[in-house]
C-alpha positions in Angstrom: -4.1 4.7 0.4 -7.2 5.1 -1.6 -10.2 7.5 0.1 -7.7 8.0 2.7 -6.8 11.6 3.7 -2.9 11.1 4.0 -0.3 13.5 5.9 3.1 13.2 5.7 6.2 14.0 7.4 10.0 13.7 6.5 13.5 13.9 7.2 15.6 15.1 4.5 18.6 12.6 3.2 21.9 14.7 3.7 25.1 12.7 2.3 25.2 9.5 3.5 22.3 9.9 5.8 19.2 8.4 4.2 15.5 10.2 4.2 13.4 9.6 6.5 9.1 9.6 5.3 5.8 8.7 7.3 2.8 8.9 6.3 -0.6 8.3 8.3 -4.2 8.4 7.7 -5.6 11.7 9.4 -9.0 10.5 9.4 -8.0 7.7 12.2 -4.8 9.8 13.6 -3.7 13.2 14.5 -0.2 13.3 14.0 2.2 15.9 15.4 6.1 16.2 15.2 8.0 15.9 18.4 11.2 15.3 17.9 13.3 15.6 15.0 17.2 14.4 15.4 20.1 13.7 12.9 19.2 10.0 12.6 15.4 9.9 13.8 12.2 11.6 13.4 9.5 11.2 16.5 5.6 11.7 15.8 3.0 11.6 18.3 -0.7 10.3 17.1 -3.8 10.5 19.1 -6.9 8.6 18.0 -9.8 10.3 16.5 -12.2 7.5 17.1 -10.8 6.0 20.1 -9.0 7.1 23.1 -5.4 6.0 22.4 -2.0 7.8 21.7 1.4 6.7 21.3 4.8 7.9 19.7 6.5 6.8 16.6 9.9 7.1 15.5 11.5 6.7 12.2 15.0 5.5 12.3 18.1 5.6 8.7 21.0 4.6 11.0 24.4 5.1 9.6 26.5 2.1 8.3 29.4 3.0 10.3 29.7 2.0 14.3 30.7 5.2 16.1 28.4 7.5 13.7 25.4 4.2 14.5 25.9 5.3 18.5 24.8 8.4 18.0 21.7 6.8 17.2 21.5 5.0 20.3 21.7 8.0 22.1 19.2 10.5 20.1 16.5 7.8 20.7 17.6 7.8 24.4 16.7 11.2 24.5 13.5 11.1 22.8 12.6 8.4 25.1 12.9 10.8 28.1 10.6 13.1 26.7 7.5 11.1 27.0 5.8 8.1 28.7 3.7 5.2 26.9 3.5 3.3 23.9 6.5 3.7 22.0 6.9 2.1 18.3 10.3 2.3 16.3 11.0 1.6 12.6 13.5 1.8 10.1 17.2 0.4 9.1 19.4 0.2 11.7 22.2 -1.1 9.4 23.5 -3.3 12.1 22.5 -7.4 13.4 21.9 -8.6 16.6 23.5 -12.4 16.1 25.7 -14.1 13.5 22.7 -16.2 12.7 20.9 -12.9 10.7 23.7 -12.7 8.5 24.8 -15.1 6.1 28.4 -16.7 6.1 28.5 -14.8 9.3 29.8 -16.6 12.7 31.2 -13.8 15.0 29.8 -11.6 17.1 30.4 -7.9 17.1 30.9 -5.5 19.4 28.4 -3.5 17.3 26.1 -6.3 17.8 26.9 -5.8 21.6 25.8 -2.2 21.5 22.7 -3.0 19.5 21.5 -5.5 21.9 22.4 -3.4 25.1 20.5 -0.5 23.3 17.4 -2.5 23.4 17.6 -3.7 26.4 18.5 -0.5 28.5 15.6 0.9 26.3 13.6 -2.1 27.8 12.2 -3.0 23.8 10.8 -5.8 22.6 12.3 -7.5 19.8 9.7 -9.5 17.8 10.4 -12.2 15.7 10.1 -11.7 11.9 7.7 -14.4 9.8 7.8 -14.9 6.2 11.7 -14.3 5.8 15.2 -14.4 7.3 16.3 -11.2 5.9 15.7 -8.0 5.0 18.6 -6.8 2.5 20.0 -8.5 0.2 23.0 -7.5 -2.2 24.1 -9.3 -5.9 21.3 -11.3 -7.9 22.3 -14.8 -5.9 21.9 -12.9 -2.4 25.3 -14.3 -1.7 25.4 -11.0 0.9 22.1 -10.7 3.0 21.3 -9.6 6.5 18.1 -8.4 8.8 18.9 -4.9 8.9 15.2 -3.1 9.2 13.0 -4.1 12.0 10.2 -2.7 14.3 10.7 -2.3 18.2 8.3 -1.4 20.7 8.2 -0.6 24.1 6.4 -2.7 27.3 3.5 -0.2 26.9 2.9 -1.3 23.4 2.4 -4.8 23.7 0.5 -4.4 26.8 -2.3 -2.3 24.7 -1.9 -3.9 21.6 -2.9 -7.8 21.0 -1.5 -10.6 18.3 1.6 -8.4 17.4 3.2 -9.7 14.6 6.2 -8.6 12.3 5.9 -9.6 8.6 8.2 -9.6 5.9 6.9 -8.3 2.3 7.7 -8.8 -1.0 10.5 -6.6 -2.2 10.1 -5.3 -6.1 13.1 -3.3 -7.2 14.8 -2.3 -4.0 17.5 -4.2 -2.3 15.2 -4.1 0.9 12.2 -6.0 2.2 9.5 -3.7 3.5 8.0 -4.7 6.8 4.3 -4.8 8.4 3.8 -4.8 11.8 0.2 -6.3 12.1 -1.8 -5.7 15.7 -5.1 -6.7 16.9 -7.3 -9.2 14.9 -4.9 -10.2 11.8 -5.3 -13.0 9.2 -2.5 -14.9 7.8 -1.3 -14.5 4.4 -1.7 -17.7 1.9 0.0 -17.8 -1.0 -3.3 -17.8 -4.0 -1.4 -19.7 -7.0 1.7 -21.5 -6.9 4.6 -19.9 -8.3 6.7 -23.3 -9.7 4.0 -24.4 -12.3 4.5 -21.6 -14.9 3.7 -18.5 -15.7 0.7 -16.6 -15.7 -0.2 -17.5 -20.0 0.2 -21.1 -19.0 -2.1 -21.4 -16.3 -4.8 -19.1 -18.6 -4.4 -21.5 -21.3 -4.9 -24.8 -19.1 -8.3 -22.8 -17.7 -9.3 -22.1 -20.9 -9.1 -25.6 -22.0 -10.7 -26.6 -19.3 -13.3 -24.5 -19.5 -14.0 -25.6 -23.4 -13.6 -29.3 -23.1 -16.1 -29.2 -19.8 -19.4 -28.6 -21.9 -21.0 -31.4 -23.8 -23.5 -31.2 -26.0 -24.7 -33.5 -29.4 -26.2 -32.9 -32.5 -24.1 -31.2 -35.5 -20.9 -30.0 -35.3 -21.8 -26.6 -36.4 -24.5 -26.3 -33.3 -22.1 -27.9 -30.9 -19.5 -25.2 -31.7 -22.5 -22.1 -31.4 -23.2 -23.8 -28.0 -19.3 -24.1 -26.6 -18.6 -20.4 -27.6 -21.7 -19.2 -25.6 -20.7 -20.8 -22.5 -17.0 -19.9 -23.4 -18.2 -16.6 -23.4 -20.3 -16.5 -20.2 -17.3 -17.8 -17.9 -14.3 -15.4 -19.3 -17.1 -12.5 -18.6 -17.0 -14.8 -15.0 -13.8 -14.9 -14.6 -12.8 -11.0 -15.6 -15.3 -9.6 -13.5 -13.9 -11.9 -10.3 -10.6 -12.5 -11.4 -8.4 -10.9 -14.2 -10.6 -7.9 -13.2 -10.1 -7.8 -10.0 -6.4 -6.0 -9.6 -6.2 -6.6 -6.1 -6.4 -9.6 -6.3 -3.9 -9.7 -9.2 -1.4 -7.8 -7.4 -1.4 -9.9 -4.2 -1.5 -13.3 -6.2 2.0 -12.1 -8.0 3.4 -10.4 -4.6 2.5 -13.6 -2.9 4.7 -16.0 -5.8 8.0 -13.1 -5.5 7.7 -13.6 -1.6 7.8 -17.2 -2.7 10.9 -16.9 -4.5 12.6 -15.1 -1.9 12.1 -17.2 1.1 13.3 -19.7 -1.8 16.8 -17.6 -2.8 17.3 -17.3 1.0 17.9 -21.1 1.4 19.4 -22.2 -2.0 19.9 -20.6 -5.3 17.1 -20.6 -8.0 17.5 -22.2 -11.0 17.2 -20.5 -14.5 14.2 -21.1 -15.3 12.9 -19.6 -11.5 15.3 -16.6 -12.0 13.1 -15.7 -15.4 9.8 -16.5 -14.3 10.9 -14.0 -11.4 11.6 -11.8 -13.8 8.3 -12.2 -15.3 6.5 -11.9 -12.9 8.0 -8.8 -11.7 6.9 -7.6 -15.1 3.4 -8.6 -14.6 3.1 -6.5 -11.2 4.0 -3.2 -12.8 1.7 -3.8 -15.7 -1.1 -4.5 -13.1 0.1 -1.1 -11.1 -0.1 0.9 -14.0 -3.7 -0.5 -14.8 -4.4 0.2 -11.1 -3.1 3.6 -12.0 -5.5 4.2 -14.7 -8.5 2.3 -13.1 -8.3 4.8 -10.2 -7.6 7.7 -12.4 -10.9 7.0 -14.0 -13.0 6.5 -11.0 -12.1 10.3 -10.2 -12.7 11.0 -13.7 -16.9 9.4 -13.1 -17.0 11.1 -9.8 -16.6 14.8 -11.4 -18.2 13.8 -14.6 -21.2 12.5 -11.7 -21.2 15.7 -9.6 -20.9 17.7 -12.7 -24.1 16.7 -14.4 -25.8 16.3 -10.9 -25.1 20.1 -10.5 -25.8 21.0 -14.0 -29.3 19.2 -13.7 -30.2 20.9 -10.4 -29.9 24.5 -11.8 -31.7 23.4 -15.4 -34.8 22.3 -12.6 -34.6 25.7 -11.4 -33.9 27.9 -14.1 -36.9 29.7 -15.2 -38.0 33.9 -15.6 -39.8 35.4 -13.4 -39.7 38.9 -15.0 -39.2 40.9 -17.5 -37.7 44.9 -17.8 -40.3 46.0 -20.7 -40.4 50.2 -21.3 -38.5 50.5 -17.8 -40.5 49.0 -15.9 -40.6 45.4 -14.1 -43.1 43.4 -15.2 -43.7 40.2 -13.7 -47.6 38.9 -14.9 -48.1 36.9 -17.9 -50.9 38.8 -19.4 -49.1 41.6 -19.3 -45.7 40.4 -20.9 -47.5 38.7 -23.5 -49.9 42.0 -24.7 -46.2 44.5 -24.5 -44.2 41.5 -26.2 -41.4 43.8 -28.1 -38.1 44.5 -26.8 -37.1 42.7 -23.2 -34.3 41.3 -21.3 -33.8 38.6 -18.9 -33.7 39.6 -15.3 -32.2 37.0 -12.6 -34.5 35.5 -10.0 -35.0 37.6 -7.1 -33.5 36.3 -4.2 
C-alpha cells in the first residue's frame, strides 16, 4: 500500500473455519472493531478528511448448509447494532441461481436461504464485470462457481455513486479477488494482447522495428555507428517508460491472465494458451520480486538521504568555543594561543 499507514484486523482460522484479515489506510480511516462473531468480523471507519462513516464486515462462511445459517443470523445481529452504510465481503460458499455454477440447473434450498438473507437484510446485490466466477477447481475449471461477493445496504448506494463490482486476476489461488470501485472510476483496458505471444516475441518485433526504421547512406561502417546510436537512445526510451516502469508491467501481465480466464470460463484453452499462461504467471512474480527490491531500495536512499542530511547539519555546527587550560575556562583566542600546552575539548554551552 506503499506511503500508506496500514492497520489491520483479523479473525483467526479455527478447523474448517477460514481467517478472516482487513486492512485499511489510517491516514483516510479510523477503524474500530465492533463486532466479532464465529463467521464475521464487523469494523466501523469514520473519515478523517471528510464527514462519513460506515461499517464493514468480513464474512468465511462455512461450506456446509446448517453451519452457513448461522451466518445468516450473526450478521442479523450485527445489523441491529447500528444504522447506515453497511458494506459486506467475503466467501459465502454458497450461489444464488443455477446460472453461477457451471453444469448446474437446480435450485437449492440453500440458494433459497441465501437469497431470503439478502432480502430480509434489504442488500443490494451488484452485478459482477469482468467474469462469471469466482472459484474455480482442476486446471480445465470443469468445477467453477460465484462464491465471494460484496453486498451493501440502501444507505450505501444512496451515499456512494458509480458502484461497481470487478473481478481480478487470480495468481495462485483458486479464488478471484474482488474490487468494489465507488465514485469517479475508470474502466480497465486490457494494454497488450495476450494471443500474439509472449513477452520475448513482441521485444524482438520492437526491436526490429526500431532498427530497420532509421535510414541513413554513406558506408556501411558509418551507417552501422549511426543505427546503434539511435538503437541506443530508444531502449534508454523505452526502459525509462516501459520495461522500467513495473506498474505498468504488472498490470499489462494481470490484464492478459484476466484475459485467459474470462477465456477458460467459456471454452477450454488450447496448449499453447495453457503455457503462455504459464509464462506469464512467471513473468508477474519476477516483476513482484523486482518491485520488491525497487521499493527496498527507495527506503534504503531515504535513510542514506536523512543520514547525510543529519551528518552535514552538525559538521556546520561543530566548532570549540573553549578550552579548560591550568583549570580554568578559557574562551578568547589570544589567550588560548599564548597558553597552547595541554587542553581538552569542552562541548558548546547550551
Amino acid at each position: 500500500m506503499g506511503q500508506q499507514e496500514v492497520e489491520i484486523t483479523q479473525l483467526e482460522a479455527r478447523g474448517t473455519k477460514g481467517g478472516i484479515i482487513i486492512l485499511w489506510d489510517s491516514s483516510i480511516w479510523e477503524g474500530e472493531v465492533c463486532e466479532v462473531g464465529a463467521y464475521c468480523i464487523t469494523v466501523r471507519f469514520l473519515g478523517k478528511t471528510q464527514d462519513f462513516s460506515w461499517h464493514l464486515s468480513g464474512v468465511y462462511a462455512p461450506n456446509n448448509r446448517e453451519e452457513r445459517e448461522e451466518v445468516w443470523w450473526e450478521l442479523g445481529a450485527v445489523r441491529s447494532l447500528f444504522n447506515g452504510p453497511w458494506v459486506i465481503a467475503g466467501d459465502f460458499n454458497v450461489i444464488r441461481f443455477p446460472s453461477k455454477k457451471k453444469n448446474c440447473t437446480t435450485t437449492t434450498k440453500a440458494m433459497e436461504d441465501f437469497s431470503d438473507f439478502i432480502e430480509d437484510m434489504e442488500l443490494e446485490d451488484p452485478p459482477l464485470t469482468g467474469g462469471t466466477f469466482t472459484w474455480r477447481k482442476a486446471d480445465k475449471h470443469d468445477i467453477a462457481a460465484r462464491l465471494d461477493r460484496f453486498l451493501f445496504s440502501e444507505e450505501w448506494e444512496i451515499s456512494s455513486k458509480k458502484i461497481k463490482q470487478t473481478i481480478m486476476p487470480r495468481i495462485t489461488s483458486d479464488h478471484n479477488p474482488l474490487l468494489l470501485e465507488c465514485g469517479n472510476w475508470r474502466g480497465h483496458y486490457p494494454i497488450l494482447n495476450s494471443k500474439i505471444g509472449g513477452c520475448k516475441l513482441r521485444n524482438s518485433m520492437k526491436v526490429k522495428g526500431w532498427w530497420n526504421s532509421e535510414s541513413y547512406t554513406r558506408r556501411p561502417d558509418y551507417i552501422l555507428v549511426c543505427k546503434l546510436k539511435a538503437l541506443k537512445v530508444k531502449l534508454k526510451e523505452w526502459s525509462i517508460t516501459v520495461q522500467g516502469n513495473l506498474d505498468l508491467q504488472k498490470q499489462s501481465i494481470l490484464n492478459q491472465l484476466s484475459d485467459f480466464v474470462v477465456t477458460q470460463d467459456q471454452i477450454c484453452l488450447f496448449d499453447d494458451e495453457s503455457f503462455l499462461r504459464v509464462v506469464l504467471t512467471v513473468e508477474l512474480e519476477e516483476v513482484e520480486k523486482r518491485e520488491e527490491a525497487a521499493w527496498r531500495q527507495r527506503e534504503r536512499d531515504r535513510n542514506a538521504k536523512f543520514f547525510h542530511r543529519t551528518a552535514n547539519c552538525h559538521k556546520r555546527y561543530n566548532n570549540i568555543d573553549s578550552f579548560l587550560i591550568n583549570g580554568a575556562i578559557v574562551s578568547e583566542p589570544a589567550v588560548i594561543t599564548d597558553q597552547g600546552g595541554d587542553h581538552r575539548f569542552l562541548p558548546k554551552p547550551l
